[in-house]
Short mmCIF file of the C-alpha atoms (twelve columns), coordinates in Angstrom:
data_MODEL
# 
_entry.id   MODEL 
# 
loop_
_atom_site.group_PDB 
_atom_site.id 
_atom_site.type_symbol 
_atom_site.label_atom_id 
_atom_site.label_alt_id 
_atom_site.label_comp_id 
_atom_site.label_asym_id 
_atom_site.label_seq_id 
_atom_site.Cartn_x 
_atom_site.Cartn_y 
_atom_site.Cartn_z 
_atom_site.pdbx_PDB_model_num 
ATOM 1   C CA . UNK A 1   0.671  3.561   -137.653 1 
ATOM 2   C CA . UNK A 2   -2.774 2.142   -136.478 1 
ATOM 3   C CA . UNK A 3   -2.531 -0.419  -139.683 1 
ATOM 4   C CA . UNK A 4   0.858  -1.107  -139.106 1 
ATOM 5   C CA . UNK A 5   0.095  -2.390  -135.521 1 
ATOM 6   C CA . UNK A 6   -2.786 -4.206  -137.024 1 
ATOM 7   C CA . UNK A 7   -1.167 -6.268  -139.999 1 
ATOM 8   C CA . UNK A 8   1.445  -6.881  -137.339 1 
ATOM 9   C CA . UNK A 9   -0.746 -8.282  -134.681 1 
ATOM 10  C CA . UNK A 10  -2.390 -10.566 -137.687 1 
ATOM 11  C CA . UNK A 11  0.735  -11.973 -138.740 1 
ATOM 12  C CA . UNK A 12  1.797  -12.914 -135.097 1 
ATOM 13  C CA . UNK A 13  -1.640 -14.589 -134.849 1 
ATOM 14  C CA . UNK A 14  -0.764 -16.726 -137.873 1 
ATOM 15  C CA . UNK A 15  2.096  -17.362 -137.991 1 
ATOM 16  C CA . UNK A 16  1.406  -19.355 -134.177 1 
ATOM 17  C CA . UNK A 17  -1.266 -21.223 -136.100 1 
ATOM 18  C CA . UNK A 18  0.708  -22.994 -138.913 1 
ATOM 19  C CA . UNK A 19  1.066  -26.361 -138.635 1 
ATOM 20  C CA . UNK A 20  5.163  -26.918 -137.541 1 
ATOM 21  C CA . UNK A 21  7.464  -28.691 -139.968 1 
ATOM 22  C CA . UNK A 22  7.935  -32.314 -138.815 1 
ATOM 23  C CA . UNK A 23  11.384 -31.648 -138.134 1 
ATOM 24  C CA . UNK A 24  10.338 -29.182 -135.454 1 
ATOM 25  C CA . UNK A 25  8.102  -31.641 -133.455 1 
ATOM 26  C CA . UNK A 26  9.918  -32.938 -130.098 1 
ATOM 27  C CA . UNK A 27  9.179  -36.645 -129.681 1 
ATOM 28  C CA . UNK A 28  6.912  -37.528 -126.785 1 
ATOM 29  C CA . UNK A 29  8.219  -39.965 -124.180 1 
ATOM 30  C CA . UNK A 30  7.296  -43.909 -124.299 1 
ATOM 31  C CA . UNK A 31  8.776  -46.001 -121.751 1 
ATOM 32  C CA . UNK A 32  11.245 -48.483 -123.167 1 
ATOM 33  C CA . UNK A 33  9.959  -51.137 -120.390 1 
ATOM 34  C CA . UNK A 34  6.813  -51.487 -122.946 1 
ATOM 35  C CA . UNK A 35  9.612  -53.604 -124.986 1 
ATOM 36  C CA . UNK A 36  11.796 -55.151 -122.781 1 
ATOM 37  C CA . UNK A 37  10.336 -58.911 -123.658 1 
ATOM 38  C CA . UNK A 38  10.732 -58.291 -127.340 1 
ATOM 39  C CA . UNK A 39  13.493 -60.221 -129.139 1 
ATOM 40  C CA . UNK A 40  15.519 -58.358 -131.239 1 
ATOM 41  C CA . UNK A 41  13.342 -59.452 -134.226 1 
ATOM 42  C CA . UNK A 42  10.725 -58.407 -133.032 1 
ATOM 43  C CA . UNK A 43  12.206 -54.872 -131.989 1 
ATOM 44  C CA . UNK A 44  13.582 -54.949 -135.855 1 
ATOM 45  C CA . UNK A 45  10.183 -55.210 -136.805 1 
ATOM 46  C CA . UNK A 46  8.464  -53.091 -134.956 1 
ATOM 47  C CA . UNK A 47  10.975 -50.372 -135.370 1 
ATOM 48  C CA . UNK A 48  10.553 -50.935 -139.134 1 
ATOM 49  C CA . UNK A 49  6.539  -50.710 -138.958 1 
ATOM 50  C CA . UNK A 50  6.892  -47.424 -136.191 1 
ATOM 51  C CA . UNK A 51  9.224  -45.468 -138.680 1 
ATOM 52  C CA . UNK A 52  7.387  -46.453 -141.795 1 
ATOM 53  C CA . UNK A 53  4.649  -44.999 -140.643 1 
ATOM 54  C CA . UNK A 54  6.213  -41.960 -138.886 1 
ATOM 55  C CA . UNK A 55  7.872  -41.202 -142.472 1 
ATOM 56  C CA . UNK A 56  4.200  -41.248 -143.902 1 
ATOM 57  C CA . UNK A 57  3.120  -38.722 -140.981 1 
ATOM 58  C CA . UNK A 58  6.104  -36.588 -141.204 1 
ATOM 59  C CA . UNK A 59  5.210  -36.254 -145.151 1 
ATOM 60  C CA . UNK A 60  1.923  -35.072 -144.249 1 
ATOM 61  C CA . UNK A 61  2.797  -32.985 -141.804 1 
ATOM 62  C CA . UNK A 62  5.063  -31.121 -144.068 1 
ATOM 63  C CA . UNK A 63  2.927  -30.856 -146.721 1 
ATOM 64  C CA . UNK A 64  0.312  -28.916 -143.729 1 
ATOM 65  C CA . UNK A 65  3.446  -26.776 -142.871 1 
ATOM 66  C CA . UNK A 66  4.084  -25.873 -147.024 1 
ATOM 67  C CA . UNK A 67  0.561  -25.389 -147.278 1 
ATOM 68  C CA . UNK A 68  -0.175 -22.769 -144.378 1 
ATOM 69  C CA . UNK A 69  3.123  -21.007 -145.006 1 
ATOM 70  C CA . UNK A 70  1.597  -20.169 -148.803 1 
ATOM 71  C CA . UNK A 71  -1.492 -19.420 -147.561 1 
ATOM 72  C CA . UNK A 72  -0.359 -17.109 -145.048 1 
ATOM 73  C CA . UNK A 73  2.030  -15.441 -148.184 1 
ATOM 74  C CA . UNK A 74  -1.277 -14.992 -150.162 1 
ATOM 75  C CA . UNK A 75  -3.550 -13.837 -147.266 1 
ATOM 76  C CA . UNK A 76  -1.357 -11.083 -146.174 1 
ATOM 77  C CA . UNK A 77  -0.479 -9.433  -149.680 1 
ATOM 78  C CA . UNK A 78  -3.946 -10.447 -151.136 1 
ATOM 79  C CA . UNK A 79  -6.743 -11.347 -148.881 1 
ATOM 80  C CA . UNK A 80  -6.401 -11.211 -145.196 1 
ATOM 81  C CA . UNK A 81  -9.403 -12.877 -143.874 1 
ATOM 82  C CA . UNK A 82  -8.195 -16.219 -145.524 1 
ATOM 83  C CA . UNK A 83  -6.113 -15.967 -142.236 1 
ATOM 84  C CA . UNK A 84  -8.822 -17.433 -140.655 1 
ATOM 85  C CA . UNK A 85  -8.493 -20.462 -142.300 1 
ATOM 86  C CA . UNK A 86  -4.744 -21.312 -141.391 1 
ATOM 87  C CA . UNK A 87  -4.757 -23.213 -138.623 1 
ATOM 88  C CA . UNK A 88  -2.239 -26.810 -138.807 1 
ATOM 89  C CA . UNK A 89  -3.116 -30.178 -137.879 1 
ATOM 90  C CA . UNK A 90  -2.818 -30.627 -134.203 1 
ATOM 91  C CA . UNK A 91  -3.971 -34.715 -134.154 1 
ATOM 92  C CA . UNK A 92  -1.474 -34.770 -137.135 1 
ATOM 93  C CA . UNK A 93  1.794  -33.416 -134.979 1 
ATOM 94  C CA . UNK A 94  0.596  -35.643 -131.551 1 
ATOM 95  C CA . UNK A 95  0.733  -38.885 -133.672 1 
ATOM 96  C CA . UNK A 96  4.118  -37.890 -135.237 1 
ATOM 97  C CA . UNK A 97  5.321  -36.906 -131.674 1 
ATOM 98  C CA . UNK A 98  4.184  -40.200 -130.179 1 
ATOM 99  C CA . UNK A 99  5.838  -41.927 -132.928 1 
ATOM 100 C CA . UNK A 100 9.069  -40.390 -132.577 1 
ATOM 101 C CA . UNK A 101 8.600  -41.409 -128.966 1 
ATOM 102 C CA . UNK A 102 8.183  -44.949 -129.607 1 
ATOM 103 C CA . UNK A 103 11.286 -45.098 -132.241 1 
ATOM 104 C CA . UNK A 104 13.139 -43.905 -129.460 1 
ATOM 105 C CA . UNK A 105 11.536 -46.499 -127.073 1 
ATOM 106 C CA . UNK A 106 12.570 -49.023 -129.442 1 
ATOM 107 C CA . UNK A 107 16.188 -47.922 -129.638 1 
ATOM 108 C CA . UNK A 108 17.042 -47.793 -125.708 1 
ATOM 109 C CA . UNK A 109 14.866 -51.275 -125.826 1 
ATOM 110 C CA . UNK A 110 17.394 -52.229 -128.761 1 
ATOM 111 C CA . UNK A 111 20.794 -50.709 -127.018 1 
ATOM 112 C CA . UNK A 112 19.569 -52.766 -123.609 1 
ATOM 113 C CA . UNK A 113 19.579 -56.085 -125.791 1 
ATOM 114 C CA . UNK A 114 22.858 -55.773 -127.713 1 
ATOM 115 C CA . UNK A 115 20.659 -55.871 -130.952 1 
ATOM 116 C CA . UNK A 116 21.865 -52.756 -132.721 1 
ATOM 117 C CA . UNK A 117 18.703 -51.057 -134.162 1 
ATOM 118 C CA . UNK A 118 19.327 -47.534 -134.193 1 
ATOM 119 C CA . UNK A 119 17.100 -44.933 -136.602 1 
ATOM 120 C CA . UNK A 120 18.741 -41.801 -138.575 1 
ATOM 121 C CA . UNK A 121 18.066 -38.429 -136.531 1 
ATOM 122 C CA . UNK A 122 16.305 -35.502 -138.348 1 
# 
């Protein structure tokens, strides 16, 4: 019972420390007014430059989320303190978030122009 509660207790403490898929990071919010003398062009561009680089962070991040979620497989059937270990990329998931933000900066920016920039969801 006692190492029941125990393994139990470790894999809630892990599991909290993995780094989240990049699907599962909420975009933190940019004010659109950062954009507002942008031409369209210019929105174009920097939305293609924002979400080119987002797509590059959002790899990475995924890659941290693969990579804790087989560690954590191995550490609990083979060698628990390699919990210790697990522990995400915090900087990693802020700059995605931020990014997201901006993309969606860019878009309201975009809709308030008329200049039909609009990025794919997910």
């Amino acid at each position: 019972m006692r190492n029941t509660i125990s393994v139990a207790l470790m894999s809630a403490m892990t599991l909290s420390a993995c780094a989240d898929k990049s699907e599962n990071i909420q975009s933190t919010y940019i004010s659109p007014l950062q954009y507002q003398n942008y031409s369209c062009r210019q929105l174009g561009e920097e939305g293609a430059r924002v979400s080119a680089r987002a797509a590059q962070i959002a790899g990475v991040q995924d890659k941290n989320a693969q990579n804790d979620a087989v560690a954590t497989g191995v550490s609990l059937v083979l060698f628990w303190p390699a919990l210790f270990f697990i522990g995400g990329n915090k900087e990693n998931a802020a700059e995605l978030a931020r990014l997201k933000g901006e993309m969606e900066a860019i878009e309201k920016a975009s809709i308030q122009k008329n200049c039909g920039i609009s990025f794919r969801q997910g």
